[in-house]
N, C-alpha and C positions, 0 to 999 in steps of 0.2 A: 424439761422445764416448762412451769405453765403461768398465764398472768397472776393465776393464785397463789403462787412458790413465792411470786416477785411483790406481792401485794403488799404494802403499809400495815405493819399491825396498829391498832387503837391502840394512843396510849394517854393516862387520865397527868391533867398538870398535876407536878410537883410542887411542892414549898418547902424551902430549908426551914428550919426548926432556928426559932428564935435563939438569940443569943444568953448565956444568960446574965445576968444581972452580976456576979461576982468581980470583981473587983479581981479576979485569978484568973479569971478567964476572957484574957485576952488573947486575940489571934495570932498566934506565931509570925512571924515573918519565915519568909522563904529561907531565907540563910539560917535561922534558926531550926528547918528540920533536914538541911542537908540539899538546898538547894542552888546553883549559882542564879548570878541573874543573869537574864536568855534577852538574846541582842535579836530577835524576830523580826525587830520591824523593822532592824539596821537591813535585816538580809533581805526586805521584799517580801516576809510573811506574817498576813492578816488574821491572827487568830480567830476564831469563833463562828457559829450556822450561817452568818450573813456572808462573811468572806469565804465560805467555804462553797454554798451554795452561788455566788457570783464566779469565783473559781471554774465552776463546775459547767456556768453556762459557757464561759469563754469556750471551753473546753467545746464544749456541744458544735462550736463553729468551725472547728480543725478534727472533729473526729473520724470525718470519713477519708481523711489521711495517716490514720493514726500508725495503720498497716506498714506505709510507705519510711513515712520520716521516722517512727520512733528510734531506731539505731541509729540517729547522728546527733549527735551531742552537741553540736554546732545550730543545729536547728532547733526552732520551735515543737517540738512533735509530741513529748509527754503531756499526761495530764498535772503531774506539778501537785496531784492529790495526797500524797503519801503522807503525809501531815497531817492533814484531815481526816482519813481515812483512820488512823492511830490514833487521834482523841478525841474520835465519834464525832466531828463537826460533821460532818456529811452523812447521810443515810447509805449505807450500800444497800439496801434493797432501792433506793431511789437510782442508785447510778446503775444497777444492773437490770431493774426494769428501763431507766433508758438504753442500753448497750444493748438489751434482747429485741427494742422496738426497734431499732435501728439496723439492727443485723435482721432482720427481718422484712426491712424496706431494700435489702442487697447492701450496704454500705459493710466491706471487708474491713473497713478500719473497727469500725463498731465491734465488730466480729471476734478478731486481732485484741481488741480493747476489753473484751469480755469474757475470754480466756484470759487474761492477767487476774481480772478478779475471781476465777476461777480457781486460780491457781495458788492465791493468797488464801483464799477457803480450805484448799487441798494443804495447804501447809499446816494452817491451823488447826485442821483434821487431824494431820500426821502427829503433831507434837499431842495433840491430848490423848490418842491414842496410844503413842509408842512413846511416853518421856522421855524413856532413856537418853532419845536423841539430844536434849540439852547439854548431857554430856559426851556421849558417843556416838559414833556412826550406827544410820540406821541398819546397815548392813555390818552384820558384827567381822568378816572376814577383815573389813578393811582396818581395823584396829591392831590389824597387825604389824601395819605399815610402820615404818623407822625413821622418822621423820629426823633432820637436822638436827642439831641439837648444839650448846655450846657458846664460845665467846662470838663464832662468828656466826653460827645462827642468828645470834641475838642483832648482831651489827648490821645483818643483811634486811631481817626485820625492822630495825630503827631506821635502814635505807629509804626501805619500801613504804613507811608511814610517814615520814618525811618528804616524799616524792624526791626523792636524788638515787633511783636507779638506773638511771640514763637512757630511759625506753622514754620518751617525749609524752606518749598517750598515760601509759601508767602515771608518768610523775603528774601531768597534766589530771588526771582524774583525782590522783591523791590532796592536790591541792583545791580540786574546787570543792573536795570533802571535808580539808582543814579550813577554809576559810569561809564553809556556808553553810556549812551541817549538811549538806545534799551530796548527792554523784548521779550521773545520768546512769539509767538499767545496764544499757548496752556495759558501762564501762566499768562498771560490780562484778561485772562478768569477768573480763577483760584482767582488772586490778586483782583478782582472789586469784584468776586463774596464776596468772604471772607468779603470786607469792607461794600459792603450793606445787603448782608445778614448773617450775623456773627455779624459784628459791629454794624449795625443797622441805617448804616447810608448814608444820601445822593447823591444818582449818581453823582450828581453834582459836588460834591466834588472830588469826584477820577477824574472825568472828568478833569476838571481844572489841578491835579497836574499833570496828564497825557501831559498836553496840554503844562503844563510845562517841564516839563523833557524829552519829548520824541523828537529824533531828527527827525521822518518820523510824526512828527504831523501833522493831515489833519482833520480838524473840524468834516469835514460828516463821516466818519468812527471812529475818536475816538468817539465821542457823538453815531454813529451808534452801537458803539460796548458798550457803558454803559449801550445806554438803554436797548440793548439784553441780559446783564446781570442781569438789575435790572426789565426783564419782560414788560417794560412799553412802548417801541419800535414795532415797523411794525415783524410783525413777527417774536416776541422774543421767548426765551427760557421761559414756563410755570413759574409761580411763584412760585409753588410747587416741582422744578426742583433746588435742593439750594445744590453745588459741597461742599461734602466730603474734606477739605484739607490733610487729613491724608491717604486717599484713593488715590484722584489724586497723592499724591505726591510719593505712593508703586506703582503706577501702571504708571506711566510716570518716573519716578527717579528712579525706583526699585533699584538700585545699591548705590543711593545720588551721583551721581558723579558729577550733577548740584551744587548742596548744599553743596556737598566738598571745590566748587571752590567759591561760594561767603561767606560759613559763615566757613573757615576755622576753627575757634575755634570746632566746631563740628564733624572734619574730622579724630578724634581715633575712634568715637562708628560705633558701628556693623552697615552692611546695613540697618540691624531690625529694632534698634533703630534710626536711625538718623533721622526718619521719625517723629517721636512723642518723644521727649527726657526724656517727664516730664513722661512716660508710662516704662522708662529703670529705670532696679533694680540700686539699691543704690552703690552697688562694679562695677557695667558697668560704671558708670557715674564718681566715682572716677578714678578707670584707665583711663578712656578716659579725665581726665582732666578738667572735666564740671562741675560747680555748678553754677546750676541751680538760675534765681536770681542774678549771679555775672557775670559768663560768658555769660551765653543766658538766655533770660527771660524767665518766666513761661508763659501759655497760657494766654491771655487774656481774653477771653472766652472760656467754655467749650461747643464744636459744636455744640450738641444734645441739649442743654440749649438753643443754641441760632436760631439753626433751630425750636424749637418749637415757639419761640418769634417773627421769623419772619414770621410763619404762620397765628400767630395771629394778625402781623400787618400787612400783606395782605388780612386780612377777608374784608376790610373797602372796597378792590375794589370789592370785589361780590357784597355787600350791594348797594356801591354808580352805581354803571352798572345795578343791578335791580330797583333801585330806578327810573333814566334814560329811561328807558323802561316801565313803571308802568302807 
């Protein structure tokens, strides 16, 4: 990569083309072409180059932590760009000529910060290149996979979008998705992983509600980022690589302070416990006000149960990939 890669291209101002005069041609309203109205500034986001570019400096003052905090959702650590980034307020070739000056001066967060934009590029590579992936796995073995299916599929899925699968991080990430159009990186990972391998169930499917609810939605990176969870993508995560919810959630939340703020009902029990609730003795769970079942639900699956089921429903891609090759 060189400063001429990263350089600002010329570009000459624009003008919209007057309106015209008919008396028919009036400007639609939003509702009128299929639009709701968008609650942005309820959630804290500044539309347009001004806000995006102030965005951007803030950012420039925490970047060379970016490396460190970006996986705790509790903290300040993203760029918070994803929005921007999706309806062109921000230049990337401006944020990644700063990301390359910076990774340049030593700063690892920069570095860290500049492989993400990398890797949004790499996605958006992937899909114009290989379409298919909008519907299928990039890697065709894994379409052989036999995913869930049914009244309780569907009910385990309504669990899991609703946040009441009784994992505290999951349910916690799914809510700060239903109530803000957003989810921190770490916990995209985390939430997809849970629903295909825990639940048993469909990329596709998370894909979709994602596509719904998220306000920085961008086809080639959310589908980019399913398929990396569900292994079936351009250099995905191993299928034998299936995220611990009880673990990520001690080891990125350690303190629940994420999980404090979206499933308050659970914010009396111990750091210990808020992590796994159905795991805290019977007098923790009455003091803290939780029954279990009533206030937060029980687990839906038990991990270990369902990480061995998903091993066995991944056998099908060795079989179908040697089969291919034979």
């Amino acid at each position: 990569m060189s400063d001429r890669q990263l350089s600002a291209w010329p570009i000459e101002p624009q003008a919209l083309a007057d309106r015209p005069k008919s008396a028919l041609a009036r400007v639609p309203t939003l509702a009128e072409i299929g639009f709701e109205p968008t609650n942005l500034r309820e959630l804290g986001i500044t539309p347009g180059e001004r806000a995006g570019g102030a965005l951007f400096e803030s950012f420039l003052g925490r970047i060379d932590a970016y490396d460190e905090q970006r996986n705790f959702p509790a903290v300040k650590g993203p760029s918070y760009l994803g929005v921007h980034l999706r309806f062109g307020t921000v230049s990337i070739r401006a944020l990644a000529s700063q990301g390359w000056r910076r990774q340049a001066e030593g700063s690892a967060g920069a570095a860290t910060w500049l492989s993400e934009l990398i890797w949004r590029d790499f996605y958006a590579q992937i899909l114009a290149n290989f379409p298919h992936v909008a519907q299928r796995s990039f890697k065709p073995e894994y379409d052989a996979i036999e995913w869930e299916s049914g009244a309780q599929a569907q009910a385990a899925f309504e669990a899991w979008c609703q946040g009441r699968t009784g994992y505290p991080l999951v349910d916690a990430a799914m809510a700060q998705l239903n109530t803000s159009g957003y989810m921190h990186n770490r916990l995209r990972m985390v939430a997809a992983c849970f629903l295909i391998k825990d639940l048993g169930i469909d990329w596709r499917w998370g894909e979709r509600y994602f596509a719904q609810q998220l306000n920085d939605f961008d086809l080639a990176s959310n589908n980019g980022g399913w398929q990396w969870a569900s292994s079936s993508g351009c250099d995905a995560q191993p299928y034998f690589r299936i995220f611990n919810p009880v673990s990520q959630s001690e080891k990125f939340d350690a303190r629940g302070k994420f999980i404090r703020r979206y499933l308050p009902q659970l914010a009396a029990l111990s750091d210990r416990a808020i992590h796994a609730p159905w795991q805290a003795a019977p007098l923790e769970l009455a003091a803290a006000g939780v029954k279990l079942g009533q206030h937060y639900p029980e687990p839906l699956v038990a991990h270990d149960q369902a990480r061995a089921r998903t091993l066995a429903r991944y056998a099908v891609v060795k079989k179908t990939a040697a089969g291919s090759t034979a």
